[in-house]
C-alpha positions in Angstrom: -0.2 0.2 18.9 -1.4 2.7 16.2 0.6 2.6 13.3 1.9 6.0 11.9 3.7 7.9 8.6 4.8 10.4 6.9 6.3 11.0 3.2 9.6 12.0 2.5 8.9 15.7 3.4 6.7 15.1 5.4 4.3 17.5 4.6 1.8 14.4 4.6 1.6 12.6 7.7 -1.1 10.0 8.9 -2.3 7.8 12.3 -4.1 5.0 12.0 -5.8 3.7 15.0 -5.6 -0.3 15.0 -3.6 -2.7 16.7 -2.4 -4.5 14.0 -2.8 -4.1 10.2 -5.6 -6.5 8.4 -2.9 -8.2 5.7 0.9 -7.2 4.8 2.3 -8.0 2.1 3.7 -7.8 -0.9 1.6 -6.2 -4.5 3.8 -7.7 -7.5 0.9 -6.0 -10.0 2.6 -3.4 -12.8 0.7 -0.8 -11.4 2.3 -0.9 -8.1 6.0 -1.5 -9.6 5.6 2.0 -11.6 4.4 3.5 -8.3 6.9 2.2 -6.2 9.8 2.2 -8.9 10.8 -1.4 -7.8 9.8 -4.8 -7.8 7.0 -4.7 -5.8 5.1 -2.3 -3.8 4.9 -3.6 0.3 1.0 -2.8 1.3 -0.5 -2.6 5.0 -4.4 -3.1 4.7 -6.0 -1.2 7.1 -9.9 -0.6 7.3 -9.9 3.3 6.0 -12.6 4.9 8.5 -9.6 4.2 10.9 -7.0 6.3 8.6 -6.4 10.0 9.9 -4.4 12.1 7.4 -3.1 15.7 7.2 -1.2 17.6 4.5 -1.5 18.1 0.9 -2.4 15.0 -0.8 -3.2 14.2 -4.2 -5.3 11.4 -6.1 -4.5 10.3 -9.3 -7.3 7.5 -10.8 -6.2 4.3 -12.2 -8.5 1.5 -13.5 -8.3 -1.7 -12.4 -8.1 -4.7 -14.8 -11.7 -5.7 -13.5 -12.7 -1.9 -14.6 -13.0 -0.5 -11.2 -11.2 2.6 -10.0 -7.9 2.5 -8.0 -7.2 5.6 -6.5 -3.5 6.4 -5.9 -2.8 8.5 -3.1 0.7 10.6 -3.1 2.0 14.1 -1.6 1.0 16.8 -3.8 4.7 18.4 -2.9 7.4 15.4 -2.9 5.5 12.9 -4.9 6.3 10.5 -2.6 3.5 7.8 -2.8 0.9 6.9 0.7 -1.8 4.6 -0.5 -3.7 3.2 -2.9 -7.4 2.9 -2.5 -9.6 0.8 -4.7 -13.3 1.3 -5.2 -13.6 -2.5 -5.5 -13.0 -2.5 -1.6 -14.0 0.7 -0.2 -13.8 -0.7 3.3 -9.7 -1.0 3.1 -6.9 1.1 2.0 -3.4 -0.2 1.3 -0.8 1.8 2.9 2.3 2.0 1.4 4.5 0.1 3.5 7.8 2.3 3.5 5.6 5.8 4.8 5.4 4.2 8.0 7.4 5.8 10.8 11.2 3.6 11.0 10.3 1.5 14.0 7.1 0.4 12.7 8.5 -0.5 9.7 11.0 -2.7 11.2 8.0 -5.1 12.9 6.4 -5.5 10.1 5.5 -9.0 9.1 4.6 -9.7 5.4 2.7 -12.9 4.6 0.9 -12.5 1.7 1.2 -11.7 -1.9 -0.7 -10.6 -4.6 -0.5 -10.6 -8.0 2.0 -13.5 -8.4 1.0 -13.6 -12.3 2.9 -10.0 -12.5 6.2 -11.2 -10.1 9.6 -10.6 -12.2 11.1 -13.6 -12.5 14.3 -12.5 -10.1 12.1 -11.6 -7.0 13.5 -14.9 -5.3 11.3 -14.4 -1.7 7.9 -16.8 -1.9 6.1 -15.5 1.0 3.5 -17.7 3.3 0.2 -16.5 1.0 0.3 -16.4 -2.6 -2.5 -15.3 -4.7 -2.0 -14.9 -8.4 -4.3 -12.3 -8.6 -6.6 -10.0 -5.9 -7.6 -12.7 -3.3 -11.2 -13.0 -2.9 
C-alpha cells in the first residue's frame, strides 16, 4: 500500500510508492524535538526517488553534528513540518510520521530509535532498537 500525507493545510501533500516504510521509529536528537515541539520526532524512512510531492514547500539547512547538511523540509504556508533529508544519506528521507494520512498512521509500527544519548529522561517507552546515535 503506498503510504500518503499532507500538512495541516494541506497545501503540501505527498505519495510515496512502497509497500512498507524501510525503518520507523522514534528521533530523540534536539534537532528533531525543536522541530516537532515534543519529545521526539516519529520518522518513516523511505528511499526518496520513491517520494512524489506537490505544494509549496520550503527547506531550511541544518548541520549535522558529523558536519553534513540536514535539510528540513516544511510547508512554506502553515509551517507544519514533512521531512528531513540528510546529505549523509541521500538515498532516504525521513518522513515525519504525523503528515501521513489518519489510517496510515494508525498501522504504523515503530521499532527503532535514534539518538538515545538526547532521550529526556521522562520518555518512559524503550522501543525494540536502540541506537545512541545515527545507526550505521
Amino acid at each position: 500500500m503506498p503510504l500518503s500525507g499532507h500538512c495541516l493545510c494541506k497545501a503540501v501533500t505527498y505519495t510515496v510508492d512502497i509497500d512498507a516504510p524501510l525503518l520507523t521509529g522514534y528521533d530523540h536528537c534536539d534537532d528533531c524535538q525543536r522541530q516537532s515541539g515534543s519529545t521526539y520526532s516519529l520518522v518513516v524512512v523511505v528511499p526518496k526517488d520513491k517520494l512524489k510531492t506537490q505544494g509549496p514547500i520550503k527547506k531550511w539547512k541544518g548541520v549535522a553534528d558529523s558536519g553534513n547538511a540536514v535539510w528540513r523540509w516544511f510547508c512554506e504556508e502553515c509551517g507544519s513540518p514533512i521531512a528531513h533529508d540528510p546529505d549523509a544519506a541521500p538515498e532516504i528521507i525521513a518522513l515525519k510520521g504525523g503528515s501521513l494520512d489518519v489510517e496510515l498512521k494508525k498501522t504504523l509500527k515503530p521499532d527503532t530509535e535514534i539518538w538515545t544519548v538526547s532521550k529526556l529522561p521522562f520518555c518512559q517507552e524503550h522501543l525494540e532498537k536502540p541506537f545512541s546515535h545515527m545507526p550505521q
